[in-house]
C-alpha positions in Angstrom: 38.5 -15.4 41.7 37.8 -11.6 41.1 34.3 -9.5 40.9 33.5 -7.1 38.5 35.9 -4.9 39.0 38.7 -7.5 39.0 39.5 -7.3 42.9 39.9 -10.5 44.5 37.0 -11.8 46.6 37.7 -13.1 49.8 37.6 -16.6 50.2 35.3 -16.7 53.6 32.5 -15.0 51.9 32.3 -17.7 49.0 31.9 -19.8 51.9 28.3 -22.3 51.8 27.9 -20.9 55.5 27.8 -17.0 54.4 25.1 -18.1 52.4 23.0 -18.2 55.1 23.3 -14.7 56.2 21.6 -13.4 53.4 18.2 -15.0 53.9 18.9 -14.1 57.6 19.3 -10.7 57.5 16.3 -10.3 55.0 13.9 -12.3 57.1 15.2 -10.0 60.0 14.6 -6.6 58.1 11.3 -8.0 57.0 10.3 -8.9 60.3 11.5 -5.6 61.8 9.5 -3.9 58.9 6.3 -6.0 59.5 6.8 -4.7 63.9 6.7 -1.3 62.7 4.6 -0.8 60.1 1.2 1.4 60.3 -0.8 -1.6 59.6 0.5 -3.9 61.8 0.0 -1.2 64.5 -3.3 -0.4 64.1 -4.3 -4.6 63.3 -2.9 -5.4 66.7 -3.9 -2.0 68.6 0.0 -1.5 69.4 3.1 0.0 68.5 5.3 -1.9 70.7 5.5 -5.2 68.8 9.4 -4.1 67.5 10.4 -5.4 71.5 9.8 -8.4 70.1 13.1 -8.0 67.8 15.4 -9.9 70.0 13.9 -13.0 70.4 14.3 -13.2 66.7 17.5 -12.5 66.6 18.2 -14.5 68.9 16.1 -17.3 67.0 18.0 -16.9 63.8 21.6 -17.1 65.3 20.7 -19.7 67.1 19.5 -21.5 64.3 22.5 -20.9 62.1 24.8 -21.9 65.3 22.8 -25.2 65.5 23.2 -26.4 62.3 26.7 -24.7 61.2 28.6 -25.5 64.8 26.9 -28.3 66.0 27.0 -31.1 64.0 25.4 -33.3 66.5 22.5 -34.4 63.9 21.6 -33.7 60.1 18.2 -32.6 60.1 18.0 -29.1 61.7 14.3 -29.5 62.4 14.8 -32.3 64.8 17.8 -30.1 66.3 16.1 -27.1 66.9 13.1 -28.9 68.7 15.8 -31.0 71.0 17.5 -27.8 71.8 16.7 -26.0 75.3 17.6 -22.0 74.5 16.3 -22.7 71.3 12.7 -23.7 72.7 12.7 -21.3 75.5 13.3 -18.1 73.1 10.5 -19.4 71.1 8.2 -19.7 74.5 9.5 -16.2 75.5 9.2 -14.6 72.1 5.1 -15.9 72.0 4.6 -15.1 75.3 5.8 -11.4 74.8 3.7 -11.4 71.6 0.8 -12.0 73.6 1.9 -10.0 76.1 2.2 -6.8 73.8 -0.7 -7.5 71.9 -3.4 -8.0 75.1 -1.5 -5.2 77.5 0.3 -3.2 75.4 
């Protein structure tokens, strides 16, 4: 299979599981955007809510790990909420919100 300009594509990025990044990095940028932004700032009295980023990073590639490289169950909800690192990011991330937002 070629593109537009008749190279060949490589076969791991026609990949179902490449699909994923897409939506991934978007939601990533978006949030990133969304931490920074003026009116975010100035809703939340702080510009430090970009500290947060890792956490949902960290959420996402979990995420795409759980349900790509563990095959353990079929319904990713019920894998991410049985999944320790998975639950403790999402305590750390909310905890550093509130953190950032009442002593930041």
């Amino acid at each position: 299979k070629t593109n537009y300009l008749g190279k060949t594509l490589i076969p791991q990025y026609r990949s179902c599981k490449n699909k994923e990044l897409t939506p991934s990095s978007l939601l990533t940028r978006h949030y990133a955007v969304y931490a920074i932004s003026p009116e975010t700032a100035q809703r939340f009295d702080t510009q430090y809510l970009i500290l947060t980023m890792p956490f949902v990073l960290f959420g996402i590639f979990r995420y795409l790990y759980l349900v790509y490289q563990k095959t353990s169950t079929a319904n990713p909800t019920e894998a991410i909420l049985r999944d320790g690192p998975f639950l403790a990011n999402l305590a750390l991330w909310g905890i550093a919100v509130l953190w950032i937002v009442y002593h930041g």
